[in-house]
N, C-alpha and C positions, 0 to 999 in steps of 0.2 A: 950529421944527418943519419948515419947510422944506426941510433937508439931509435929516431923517429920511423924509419923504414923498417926497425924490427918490432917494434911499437904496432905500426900498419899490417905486417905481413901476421902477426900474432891476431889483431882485432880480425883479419879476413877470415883467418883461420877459425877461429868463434864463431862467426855469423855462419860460416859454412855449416860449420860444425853442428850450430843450432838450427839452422835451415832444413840438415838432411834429415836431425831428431824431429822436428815438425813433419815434413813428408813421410816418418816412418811410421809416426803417430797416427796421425792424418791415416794411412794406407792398413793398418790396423784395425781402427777403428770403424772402416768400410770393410772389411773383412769379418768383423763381429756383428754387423748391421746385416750382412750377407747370410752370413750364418745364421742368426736369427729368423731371416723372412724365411730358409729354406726349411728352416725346423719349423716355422708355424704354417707352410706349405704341405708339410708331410703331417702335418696335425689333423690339419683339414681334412685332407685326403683321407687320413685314415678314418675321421666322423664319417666323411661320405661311406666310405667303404659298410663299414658298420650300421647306416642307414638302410644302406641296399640289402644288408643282407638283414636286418630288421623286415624290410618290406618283402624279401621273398618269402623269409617266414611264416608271415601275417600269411600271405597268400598262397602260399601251400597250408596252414593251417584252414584258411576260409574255402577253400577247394575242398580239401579231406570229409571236413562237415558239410559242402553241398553233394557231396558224391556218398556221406553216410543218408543223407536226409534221401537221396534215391532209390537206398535198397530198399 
């Protein structure tokens, strides 16, 4: 029985083995999903950013020419 119980304790040892390579996959792989949404987070943000300050622009420029059109 010996060959058979090293037979057993070698196949456990595999499936663990391969188990943990799964979970670390797995745990990677939500890490670069992770990474992803936060880079298209800071994407965003920054169009916003860039919007607002488009829009202040516009309206200090529309300001400038209603306060020339009152001299």
């Amino acid at each position: 029985m010996g060959v058979f119980d090293n037979a057993k304790d070698a196949a456990e040892a595999t499936g663990k083995k391969i188990g943990d390579w799964a979970d670390d996959t797995k745990d990677r792989i939500g890490d670069r999903v992770d990474e992803a949404k936060a880079d298209a987070e800071v994407k965003r943000a920054e169009g916003d950013v860039k919007k607002a300050e488009a829009n202040r622009d516009a309206t200090e420029t529309k300001n400038e020419y209603k306060e020339n059109l009152r001299d």
